[in-house]
PQR file of N, CA, C, O and H, with PARSE charges and radii, in Angstrom:
ATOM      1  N   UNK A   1       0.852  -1.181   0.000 -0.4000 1.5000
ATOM      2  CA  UNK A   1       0.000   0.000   0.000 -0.0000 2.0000
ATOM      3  C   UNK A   1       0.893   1.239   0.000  0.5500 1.7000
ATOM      4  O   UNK A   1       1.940   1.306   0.644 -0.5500 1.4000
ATOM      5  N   UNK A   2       0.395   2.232  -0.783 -0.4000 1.5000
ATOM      6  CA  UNK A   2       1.404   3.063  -1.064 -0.0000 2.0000
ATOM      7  C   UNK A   2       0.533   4.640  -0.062  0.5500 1.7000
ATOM      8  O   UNK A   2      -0.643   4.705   0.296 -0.5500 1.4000
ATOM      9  H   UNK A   2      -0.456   2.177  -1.305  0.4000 1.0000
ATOM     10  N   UNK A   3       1.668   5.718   0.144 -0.4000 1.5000
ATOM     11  CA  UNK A   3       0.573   6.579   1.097 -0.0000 2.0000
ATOM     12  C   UNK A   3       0.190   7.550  -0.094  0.5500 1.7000
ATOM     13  O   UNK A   3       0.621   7.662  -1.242 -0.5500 1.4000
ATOM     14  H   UNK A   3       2.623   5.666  -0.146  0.4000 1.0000
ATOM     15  N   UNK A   4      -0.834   8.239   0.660 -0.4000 1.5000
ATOM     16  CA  UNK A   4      -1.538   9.299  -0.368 -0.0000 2.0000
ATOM     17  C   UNK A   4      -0.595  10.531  -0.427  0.5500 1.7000
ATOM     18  O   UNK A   4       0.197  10.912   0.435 -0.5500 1.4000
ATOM     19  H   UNK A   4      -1.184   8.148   1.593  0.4000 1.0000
ATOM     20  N   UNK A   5      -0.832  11.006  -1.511 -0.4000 1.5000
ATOM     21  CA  UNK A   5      -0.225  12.164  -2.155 -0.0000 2.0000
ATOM     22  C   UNK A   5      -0.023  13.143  -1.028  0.5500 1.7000
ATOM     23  O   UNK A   5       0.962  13.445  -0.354 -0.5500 1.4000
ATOM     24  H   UNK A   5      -1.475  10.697  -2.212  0.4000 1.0000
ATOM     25  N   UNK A   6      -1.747  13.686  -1.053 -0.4000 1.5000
ATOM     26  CA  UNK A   6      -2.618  14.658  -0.090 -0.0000 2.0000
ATOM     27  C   UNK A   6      -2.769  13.873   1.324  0.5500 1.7000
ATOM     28  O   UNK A   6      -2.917  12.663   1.499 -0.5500 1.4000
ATOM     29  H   UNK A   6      -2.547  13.440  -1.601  0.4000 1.0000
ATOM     30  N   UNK A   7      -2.685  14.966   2.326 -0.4000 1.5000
ATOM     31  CA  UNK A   7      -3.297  14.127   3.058 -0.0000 2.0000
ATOM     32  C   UNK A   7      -4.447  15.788   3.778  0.5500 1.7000
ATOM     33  O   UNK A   7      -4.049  16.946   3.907 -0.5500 1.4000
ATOM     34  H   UNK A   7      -2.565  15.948   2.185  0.4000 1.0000
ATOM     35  N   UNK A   8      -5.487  15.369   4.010 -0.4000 1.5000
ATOM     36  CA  UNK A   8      -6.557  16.667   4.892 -0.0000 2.0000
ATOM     37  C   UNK A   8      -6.461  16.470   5.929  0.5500 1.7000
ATOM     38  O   UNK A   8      -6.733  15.342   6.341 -0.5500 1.4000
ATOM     39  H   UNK A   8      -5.810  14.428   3.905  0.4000 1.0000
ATOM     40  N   UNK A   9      -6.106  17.301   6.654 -0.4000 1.5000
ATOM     41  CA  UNK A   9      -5.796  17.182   8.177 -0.0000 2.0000
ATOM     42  C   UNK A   9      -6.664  17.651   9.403  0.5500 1.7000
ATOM     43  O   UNK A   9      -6.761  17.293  10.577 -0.5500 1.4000
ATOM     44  H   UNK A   9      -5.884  18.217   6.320  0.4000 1.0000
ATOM     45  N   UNK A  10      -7.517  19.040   8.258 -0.4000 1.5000
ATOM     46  CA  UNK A  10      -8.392  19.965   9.411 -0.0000 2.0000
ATOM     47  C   UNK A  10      -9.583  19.876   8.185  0.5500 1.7000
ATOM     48  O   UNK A  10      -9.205  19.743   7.021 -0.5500 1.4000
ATOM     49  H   UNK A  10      -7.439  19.330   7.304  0.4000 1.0000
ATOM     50  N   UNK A  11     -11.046  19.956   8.510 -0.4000 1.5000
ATOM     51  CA  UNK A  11     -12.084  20.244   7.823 -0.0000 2.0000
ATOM     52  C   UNK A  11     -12.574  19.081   6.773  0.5500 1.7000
ATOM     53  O   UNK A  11     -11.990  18.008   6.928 -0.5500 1.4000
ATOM     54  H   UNK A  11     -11.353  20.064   9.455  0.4000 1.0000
ATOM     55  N   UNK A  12     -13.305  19.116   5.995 -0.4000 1.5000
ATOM     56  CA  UNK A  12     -14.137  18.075   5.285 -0.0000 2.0000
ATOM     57  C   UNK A  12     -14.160  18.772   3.838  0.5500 1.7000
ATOM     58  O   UNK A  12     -15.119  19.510   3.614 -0.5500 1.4000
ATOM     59  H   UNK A  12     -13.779  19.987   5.869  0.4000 1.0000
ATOM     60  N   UNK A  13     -13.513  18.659   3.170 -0.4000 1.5000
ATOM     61  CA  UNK A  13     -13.691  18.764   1.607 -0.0000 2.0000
ATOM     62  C   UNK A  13     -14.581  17.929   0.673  0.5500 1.7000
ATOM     63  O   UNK A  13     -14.840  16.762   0.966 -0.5500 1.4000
ATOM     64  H   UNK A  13     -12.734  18.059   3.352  0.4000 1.0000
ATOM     65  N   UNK A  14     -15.042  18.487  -0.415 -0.4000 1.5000
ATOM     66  CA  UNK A  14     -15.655  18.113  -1.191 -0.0000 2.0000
ATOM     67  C   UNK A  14     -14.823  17.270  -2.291  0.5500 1.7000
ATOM     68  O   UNK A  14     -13.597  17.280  -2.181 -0.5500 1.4000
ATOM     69  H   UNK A  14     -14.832  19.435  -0.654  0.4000 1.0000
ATOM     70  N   UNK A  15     -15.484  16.460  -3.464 -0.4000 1.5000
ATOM     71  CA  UNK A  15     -14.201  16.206  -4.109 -0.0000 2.0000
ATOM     72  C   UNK A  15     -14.070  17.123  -5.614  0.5500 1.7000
ATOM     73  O   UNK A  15     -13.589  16.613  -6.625 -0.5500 1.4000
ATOM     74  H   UNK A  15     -16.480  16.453  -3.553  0.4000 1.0000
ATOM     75  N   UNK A  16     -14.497  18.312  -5.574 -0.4000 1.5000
ATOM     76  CA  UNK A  16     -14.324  19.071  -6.243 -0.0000 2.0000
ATOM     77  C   UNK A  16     -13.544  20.259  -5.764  0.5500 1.7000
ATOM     78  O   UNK A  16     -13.128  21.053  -6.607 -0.5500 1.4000
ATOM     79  H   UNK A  16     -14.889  18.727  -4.753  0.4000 1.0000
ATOM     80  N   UNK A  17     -13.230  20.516  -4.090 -0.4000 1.5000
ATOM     81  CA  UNK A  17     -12.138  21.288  -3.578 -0.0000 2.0000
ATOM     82  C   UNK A  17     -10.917  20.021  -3.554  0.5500 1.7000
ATOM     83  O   UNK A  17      -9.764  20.446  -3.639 -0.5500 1.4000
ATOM     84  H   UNK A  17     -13.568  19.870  -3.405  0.4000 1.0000
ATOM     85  N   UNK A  18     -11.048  18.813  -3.469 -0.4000 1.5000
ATOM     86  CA  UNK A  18      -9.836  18.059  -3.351 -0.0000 2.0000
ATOM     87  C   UNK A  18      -8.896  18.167  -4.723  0.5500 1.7000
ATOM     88  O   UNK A  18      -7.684  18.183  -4.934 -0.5500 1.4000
ATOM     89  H   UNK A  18     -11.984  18.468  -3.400  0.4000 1.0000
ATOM     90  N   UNK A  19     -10.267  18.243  -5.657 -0.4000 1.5000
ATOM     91  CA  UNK A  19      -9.769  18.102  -7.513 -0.0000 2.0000
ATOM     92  C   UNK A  19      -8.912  19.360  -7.755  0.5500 1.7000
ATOM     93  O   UNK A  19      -8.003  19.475  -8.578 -0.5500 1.4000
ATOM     94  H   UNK A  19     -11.252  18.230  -5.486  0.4000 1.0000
ATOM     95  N   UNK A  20      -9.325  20.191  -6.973 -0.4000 1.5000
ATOM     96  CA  UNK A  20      -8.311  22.092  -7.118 -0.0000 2.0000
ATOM     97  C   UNK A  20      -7.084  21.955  -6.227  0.5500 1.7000
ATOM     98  O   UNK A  20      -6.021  22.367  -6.693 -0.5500 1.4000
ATOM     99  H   UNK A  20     -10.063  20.097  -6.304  0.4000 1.0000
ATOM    100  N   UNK A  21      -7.092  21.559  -5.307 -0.4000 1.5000
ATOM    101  CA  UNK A  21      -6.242  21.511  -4.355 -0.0000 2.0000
ATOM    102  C   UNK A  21      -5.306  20.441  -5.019  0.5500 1.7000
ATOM    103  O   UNK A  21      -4.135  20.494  -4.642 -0.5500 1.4000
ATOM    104  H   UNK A  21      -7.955  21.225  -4.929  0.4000 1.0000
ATOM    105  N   UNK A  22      -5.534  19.748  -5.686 -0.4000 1.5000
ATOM    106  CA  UNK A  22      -4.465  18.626  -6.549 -0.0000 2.0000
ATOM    107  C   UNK A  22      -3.993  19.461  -7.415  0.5500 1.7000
ATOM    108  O   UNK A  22      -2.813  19.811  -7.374 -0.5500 1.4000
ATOM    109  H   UNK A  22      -6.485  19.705  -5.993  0.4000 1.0000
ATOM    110  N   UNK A  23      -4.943  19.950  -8.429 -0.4000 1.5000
ATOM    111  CA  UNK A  23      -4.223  20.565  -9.740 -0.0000 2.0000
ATOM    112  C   UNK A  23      -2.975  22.017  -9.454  0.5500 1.7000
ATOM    113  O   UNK A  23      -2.095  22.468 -10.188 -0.5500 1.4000
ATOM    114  H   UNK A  23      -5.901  19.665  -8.463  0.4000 1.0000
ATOM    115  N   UNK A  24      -3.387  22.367  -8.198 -0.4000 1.5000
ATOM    116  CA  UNK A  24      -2.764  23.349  -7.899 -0.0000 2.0000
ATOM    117  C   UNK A  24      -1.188  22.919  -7.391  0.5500 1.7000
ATOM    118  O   UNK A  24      -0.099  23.429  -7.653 -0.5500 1.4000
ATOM    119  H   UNK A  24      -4.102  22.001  -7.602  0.4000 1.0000
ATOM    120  N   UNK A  25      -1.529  21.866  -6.629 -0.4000 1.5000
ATOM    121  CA  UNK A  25       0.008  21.061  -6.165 -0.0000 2.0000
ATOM    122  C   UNK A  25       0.563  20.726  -7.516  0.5500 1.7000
ATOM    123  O   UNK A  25       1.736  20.954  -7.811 -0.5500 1.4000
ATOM    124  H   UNK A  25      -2.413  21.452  -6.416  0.4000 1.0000
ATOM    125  N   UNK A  26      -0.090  20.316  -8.130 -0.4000 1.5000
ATOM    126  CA  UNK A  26       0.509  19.330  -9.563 -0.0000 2.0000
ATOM    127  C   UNK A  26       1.343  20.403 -10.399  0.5500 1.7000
ATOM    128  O   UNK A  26       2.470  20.218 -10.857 -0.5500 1.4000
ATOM    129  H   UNK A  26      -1.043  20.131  -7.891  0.4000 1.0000
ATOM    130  N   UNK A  27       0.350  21.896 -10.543 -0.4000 1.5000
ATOM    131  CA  UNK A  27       0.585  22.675 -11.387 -0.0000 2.0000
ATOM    132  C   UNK A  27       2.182  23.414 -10.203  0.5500 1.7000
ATOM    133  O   UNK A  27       3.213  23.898 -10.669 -0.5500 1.4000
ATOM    134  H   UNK A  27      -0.566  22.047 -10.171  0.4000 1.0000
ATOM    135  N   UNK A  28       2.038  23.342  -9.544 -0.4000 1.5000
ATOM    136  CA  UNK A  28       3.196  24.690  -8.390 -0.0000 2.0000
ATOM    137  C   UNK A  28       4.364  23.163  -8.421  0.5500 1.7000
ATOM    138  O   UNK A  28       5.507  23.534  -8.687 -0.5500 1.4000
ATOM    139  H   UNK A  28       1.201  22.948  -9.165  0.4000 1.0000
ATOM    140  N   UNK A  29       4.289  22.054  -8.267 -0.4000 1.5000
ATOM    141  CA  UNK A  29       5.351  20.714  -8.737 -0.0000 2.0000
ATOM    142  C   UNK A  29       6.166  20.821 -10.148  0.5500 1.7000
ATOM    143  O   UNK A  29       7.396  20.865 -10.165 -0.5500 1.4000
ATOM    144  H   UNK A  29       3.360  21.752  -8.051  0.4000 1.0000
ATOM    145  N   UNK A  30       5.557  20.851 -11.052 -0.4000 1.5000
ATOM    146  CA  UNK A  30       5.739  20.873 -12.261 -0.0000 2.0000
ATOM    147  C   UNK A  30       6.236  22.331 -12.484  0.5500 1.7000
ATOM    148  O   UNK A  30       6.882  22.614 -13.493 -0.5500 1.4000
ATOM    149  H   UNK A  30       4.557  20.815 -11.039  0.4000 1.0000
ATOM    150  N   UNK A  31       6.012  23.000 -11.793 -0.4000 1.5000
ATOM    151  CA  UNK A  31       6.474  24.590 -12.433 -0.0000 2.0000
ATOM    152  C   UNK A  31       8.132  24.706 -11.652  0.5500 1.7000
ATOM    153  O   UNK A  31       9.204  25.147 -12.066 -0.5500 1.4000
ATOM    154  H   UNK A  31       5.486  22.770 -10.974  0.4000 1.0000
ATOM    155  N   UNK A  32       7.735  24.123 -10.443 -0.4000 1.5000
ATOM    156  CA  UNK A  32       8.974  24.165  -9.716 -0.0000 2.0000
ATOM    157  C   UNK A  32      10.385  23.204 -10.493  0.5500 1.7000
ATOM    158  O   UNK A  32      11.566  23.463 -10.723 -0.5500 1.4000
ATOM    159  H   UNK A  32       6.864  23.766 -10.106  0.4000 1.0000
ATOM    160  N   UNK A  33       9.816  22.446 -10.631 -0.4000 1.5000
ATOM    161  CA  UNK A  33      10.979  21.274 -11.241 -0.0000 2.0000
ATOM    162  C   UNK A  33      11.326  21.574 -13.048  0.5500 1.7000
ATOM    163  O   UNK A  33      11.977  20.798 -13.747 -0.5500 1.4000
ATOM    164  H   UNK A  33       8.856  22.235 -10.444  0.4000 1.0000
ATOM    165  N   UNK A  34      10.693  22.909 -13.537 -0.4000 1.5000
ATOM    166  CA  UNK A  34      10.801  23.002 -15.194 -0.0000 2.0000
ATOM    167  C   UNK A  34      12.172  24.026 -14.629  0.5500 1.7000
ATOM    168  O   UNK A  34      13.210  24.085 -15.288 -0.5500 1.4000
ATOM    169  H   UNK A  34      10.163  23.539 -12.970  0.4000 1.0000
ATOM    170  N   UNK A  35      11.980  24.823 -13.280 -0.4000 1.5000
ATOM    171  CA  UNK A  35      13.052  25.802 -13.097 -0.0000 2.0000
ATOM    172  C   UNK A  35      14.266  25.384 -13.288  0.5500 1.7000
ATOM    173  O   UNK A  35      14.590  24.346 -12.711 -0.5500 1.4000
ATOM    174  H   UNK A  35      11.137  24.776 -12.745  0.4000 1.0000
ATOM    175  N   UNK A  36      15.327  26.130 -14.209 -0.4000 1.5000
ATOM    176  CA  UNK A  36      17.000  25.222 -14.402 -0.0000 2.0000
ATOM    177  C   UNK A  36      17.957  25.804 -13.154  0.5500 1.7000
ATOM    178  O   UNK A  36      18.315  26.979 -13.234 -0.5500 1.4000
ATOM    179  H   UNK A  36      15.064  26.973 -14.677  0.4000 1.0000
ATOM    180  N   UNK A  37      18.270  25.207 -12.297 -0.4000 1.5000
ATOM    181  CA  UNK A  37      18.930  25.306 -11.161 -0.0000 2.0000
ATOM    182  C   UNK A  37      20.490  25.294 -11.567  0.5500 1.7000
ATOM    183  O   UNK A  37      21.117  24.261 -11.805 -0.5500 1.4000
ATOM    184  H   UNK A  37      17.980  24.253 -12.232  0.4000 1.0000
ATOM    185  N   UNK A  38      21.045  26.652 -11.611 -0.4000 1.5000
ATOM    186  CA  UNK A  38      22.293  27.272 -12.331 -0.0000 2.0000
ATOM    187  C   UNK A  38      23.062  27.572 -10.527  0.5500 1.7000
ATOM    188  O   UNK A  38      22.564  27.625  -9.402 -0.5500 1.4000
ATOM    189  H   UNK A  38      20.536  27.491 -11.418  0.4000 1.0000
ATOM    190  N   UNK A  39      24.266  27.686 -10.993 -0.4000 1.5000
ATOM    191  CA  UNK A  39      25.162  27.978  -9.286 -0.0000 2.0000
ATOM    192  C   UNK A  39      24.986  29.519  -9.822  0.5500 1.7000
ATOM    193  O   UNK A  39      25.162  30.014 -10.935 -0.5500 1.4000
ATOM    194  H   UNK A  39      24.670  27.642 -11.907  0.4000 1.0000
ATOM    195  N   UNK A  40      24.538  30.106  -8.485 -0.4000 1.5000
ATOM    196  CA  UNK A  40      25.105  31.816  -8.451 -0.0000 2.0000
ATOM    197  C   UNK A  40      26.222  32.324  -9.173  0.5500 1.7000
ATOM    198  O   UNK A  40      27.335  31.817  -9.037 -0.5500 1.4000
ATOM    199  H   UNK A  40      24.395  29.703  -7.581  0.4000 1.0000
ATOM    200  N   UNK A  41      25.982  33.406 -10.023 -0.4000 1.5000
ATOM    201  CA  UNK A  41      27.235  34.439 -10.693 -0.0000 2.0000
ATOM    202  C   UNK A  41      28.274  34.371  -9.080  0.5500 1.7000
ATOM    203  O   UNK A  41      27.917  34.393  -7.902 -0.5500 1.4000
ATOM    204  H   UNK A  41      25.078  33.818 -10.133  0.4000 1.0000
ATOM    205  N   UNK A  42      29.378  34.301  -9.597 -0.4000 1.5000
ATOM    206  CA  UNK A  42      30.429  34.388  -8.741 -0.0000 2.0000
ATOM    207  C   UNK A  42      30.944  35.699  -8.939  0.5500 1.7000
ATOM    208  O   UNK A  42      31.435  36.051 -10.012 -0.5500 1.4000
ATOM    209  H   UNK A  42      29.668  34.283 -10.554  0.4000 1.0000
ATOM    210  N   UNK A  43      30.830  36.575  -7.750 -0.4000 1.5000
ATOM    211  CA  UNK A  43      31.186  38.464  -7.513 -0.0000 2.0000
ATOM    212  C   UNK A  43      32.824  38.272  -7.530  0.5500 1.7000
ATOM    213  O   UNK A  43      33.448  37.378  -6.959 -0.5500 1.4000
ATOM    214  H   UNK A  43      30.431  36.290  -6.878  0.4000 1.0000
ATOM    215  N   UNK A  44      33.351  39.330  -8.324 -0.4000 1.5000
ATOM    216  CA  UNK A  44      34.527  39.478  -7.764 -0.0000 2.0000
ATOM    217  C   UNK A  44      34.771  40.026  -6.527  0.5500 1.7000
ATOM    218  O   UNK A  44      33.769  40.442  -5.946 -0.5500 1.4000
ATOM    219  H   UNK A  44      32.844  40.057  -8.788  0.4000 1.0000
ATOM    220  N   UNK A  45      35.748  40.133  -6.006 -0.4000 1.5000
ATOM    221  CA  UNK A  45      36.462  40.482  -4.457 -0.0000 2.0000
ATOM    222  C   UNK A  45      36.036  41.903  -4.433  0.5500 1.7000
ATOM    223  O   UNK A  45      35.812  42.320  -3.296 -0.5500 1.4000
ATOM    224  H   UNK A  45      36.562  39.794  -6.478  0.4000 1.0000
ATOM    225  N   UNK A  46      35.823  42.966  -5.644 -0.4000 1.5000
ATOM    226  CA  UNK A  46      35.389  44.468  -5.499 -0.0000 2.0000
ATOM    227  C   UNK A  46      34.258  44.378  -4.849  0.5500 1.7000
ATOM    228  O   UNK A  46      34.216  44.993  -3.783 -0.5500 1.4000
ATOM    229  H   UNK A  46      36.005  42.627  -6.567  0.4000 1.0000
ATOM    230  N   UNK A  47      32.524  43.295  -5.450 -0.4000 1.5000
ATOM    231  CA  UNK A  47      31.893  43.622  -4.601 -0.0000 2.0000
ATOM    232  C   UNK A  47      31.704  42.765  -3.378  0.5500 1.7000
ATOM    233  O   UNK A  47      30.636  42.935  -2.789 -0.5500 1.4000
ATOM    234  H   UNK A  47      32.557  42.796  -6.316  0.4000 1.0000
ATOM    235  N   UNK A  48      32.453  41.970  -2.938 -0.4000 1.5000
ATOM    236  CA  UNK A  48      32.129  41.397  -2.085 -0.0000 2.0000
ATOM    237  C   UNK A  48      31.987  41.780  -0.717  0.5500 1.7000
ATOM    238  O   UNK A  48      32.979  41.641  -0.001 -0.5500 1.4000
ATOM    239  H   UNK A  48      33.320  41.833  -3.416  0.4000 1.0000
ATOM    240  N   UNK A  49      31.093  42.167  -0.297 -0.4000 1.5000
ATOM    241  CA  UNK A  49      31.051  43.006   0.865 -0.0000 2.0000
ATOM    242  C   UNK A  49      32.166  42.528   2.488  0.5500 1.7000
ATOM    243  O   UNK A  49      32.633  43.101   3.472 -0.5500 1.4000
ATOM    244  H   UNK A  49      30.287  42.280  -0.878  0.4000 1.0000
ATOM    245  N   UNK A  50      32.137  41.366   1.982 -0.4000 1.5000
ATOM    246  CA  UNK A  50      33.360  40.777   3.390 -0.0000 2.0000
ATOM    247  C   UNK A  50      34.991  41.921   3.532  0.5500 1.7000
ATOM    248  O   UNK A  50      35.703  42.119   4.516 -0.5500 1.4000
ATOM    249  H   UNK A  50      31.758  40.900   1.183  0.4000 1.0000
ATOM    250  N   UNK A  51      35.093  42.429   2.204 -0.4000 1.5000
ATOM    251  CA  UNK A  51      36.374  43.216   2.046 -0.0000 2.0000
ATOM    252  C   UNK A  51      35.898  44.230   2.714  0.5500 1.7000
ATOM    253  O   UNK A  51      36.844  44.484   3.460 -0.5500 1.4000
ATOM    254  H   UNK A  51      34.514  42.268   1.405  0.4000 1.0000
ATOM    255  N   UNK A  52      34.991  45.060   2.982 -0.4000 1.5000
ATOM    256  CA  UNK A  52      34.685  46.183   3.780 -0.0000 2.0000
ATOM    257  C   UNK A  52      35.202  46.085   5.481  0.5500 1.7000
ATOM    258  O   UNK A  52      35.741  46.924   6.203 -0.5500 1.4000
ATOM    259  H   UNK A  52      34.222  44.854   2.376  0.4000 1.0000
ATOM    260  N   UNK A  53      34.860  44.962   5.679 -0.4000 1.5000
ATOM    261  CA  UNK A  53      35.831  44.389   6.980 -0.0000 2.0000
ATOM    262  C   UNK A  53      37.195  44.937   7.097  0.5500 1.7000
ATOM    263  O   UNK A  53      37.997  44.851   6.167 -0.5500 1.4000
ATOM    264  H   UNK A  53      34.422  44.280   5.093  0.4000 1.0000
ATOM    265  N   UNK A  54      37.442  45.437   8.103 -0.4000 1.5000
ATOM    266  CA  UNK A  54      39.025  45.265   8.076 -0.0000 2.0000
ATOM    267  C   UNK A  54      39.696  44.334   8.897  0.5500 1.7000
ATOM    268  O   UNK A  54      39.351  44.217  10.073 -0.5500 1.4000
ATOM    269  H   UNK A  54      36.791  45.507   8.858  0.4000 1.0000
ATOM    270  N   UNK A  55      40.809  43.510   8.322 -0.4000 1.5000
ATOM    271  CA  UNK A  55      41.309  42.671   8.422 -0.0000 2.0000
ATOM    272  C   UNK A  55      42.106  42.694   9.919  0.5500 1.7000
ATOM    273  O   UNK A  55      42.257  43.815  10.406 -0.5500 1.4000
ATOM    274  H   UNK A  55      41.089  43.604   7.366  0.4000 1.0000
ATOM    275  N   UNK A  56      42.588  41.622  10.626 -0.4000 1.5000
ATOM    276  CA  UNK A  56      43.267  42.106  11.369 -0.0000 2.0000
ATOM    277  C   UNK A  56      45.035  42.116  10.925  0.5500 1.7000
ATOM    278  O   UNK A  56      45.667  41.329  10.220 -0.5500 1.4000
ATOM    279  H   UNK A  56      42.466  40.711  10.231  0.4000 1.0000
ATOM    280  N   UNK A  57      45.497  43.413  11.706 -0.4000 1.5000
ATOM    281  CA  UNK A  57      47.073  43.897  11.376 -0.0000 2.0000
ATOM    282  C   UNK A  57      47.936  42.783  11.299  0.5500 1.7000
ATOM    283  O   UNK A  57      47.359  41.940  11.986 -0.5500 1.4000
ATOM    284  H   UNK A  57      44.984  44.052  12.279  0.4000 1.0000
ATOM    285  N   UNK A  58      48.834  42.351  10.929 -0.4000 1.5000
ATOM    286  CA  UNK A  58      49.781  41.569  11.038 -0.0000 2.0000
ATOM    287  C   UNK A  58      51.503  42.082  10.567  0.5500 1.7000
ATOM    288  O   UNK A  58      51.955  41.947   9.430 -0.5500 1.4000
ATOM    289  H   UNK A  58      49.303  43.036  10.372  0.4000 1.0000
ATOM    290  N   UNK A  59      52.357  42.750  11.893 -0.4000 1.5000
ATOM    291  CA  UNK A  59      53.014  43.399  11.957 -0.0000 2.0000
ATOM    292  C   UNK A  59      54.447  42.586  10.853  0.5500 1.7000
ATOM    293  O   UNK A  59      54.678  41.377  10.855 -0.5500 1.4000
ATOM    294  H   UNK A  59      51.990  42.860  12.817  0.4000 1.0000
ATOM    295  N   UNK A  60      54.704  42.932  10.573 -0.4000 1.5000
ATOM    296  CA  UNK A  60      56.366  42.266   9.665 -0.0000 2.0000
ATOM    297  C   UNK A  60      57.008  42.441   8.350  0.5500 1.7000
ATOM    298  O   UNK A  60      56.191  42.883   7.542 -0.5500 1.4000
ATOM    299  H   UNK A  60      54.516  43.914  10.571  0.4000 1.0000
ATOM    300  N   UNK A  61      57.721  42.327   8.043 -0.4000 1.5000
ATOM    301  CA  UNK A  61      58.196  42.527   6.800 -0.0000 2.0000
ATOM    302  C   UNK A  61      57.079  42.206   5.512  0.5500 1.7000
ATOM    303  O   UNK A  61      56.514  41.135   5.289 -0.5500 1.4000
ATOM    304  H   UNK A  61      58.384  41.968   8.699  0.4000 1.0000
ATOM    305  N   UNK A  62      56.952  43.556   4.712 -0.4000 1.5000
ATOM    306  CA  UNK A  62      56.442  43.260   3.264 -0.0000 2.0000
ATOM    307  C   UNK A  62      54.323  44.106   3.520  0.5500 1.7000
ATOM    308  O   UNK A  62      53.429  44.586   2.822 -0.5500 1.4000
ATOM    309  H   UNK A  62      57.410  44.426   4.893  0.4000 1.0000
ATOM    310  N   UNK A  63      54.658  43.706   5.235 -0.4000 1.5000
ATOM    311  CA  UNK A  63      52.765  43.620   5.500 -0.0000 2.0000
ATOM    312  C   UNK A  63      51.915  45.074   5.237  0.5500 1.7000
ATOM    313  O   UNK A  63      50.687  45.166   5.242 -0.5500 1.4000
ATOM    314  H   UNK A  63      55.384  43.316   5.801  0.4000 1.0000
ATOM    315  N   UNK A  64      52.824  46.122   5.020 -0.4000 1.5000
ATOM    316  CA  UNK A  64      51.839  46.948   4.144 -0.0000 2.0000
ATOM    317  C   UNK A  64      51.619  46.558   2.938  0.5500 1.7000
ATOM    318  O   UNK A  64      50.580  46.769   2.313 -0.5500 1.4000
ATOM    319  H   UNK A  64      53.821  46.047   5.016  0.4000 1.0000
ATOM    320  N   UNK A  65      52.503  46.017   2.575 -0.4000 1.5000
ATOM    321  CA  UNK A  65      52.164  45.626   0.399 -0.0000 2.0000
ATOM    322  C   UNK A  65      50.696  44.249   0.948  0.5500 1.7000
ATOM    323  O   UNK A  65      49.582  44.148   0.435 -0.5500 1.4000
ATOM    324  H   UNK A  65      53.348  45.846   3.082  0.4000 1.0000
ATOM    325  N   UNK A  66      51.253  43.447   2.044 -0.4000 1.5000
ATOM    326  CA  UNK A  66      49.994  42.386   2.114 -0.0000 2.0000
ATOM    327  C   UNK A  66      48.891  43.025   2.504  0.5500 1.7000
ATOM    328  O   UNK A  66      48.074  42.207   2.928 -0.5500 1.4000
ATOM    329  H   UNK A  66      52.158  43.529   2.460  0.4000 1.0000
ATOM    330  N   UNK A  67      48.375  44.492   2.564 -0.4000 1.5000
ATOM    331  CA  UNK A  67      47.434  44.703   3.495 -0.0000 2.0000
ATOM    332  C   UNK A  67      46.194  45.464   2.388  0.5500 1.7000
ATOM    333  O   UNK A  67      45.072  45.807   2.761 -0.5500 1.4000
ATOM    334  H   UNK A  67      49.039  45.156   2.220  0.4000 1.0000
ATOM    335  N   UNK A  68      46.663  45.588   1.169 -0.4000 1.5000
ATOM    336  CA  UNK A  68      46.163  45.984   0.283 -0.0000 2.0000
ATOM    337  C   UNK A  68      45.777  45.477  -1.386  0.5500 1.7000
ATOM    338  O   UNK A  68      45.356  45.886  -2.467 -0.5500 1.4000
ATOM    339  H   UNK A  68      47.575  45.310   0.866  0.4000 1.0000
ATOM    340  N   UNK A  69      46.468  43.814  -0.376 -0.4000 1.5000
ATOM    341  CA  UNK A  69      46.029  42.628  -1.936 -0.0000 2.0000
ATOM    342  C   UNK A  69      44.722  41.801  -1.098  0.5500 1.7000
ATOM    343  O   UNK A  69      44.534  41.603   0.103 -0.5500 1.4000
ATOM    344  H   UNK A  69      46.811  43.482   0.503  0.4000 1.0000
ATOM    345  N   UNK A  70      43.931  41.428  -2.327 -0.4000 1.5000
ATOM    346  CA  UNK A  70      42.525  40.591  -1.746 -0.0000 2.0000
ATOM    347  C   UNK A  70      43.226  39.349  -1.201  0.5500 1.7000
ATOM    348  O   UNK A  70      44.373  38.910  -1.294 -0.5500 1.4000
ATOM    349  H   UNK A  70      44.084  41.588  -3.302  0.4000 1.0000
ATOM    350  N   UNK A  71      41.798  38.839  -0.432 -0.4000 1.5000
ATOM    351  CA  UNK A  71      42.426  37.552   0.790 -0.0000 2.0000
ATOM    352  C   UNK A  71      42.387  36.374  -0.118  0.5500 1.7000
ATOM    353  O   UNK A  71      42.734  35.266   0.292 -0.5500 1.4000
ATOM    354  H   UNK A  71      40.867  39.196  -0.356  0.4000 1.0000
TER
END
């Protein structure tokens, strides 16, 4: 036995609100799964808002030239 799709949890439907309440799942299923699921544009380091942070200091040779290249 396999379980039902739907299940009604509160109230008594008709089977002409059950027949809408399907097509509507079926139709918001199908619309969802036609969407092409692409990875996010990758921002360069200009806008990435984490660079607005300032980093912490790290005192030593060269560390002003390091303090002004991306992480």
């Amino acid at each position: 036995m396999t379980e039902p799709l739907l299940r009604v949890v509160r109230g008594n439907p008709d089977e002409f609100e059950l027949a809408a309440l399907t097509a509507v799942v079926a139709a918001a299923a199908s619309t969802w799964a036609a969407v092409p699921r692409e990875k996010p544009a990758r921002t360069s380091w200009w806008g990435d808002r984490s660079m607005a942070v300032r980093r912490p200091l790290h005192p030593g040779e060269g560390a002003w030239r390091a303090s002004a290249l991306p992480r």
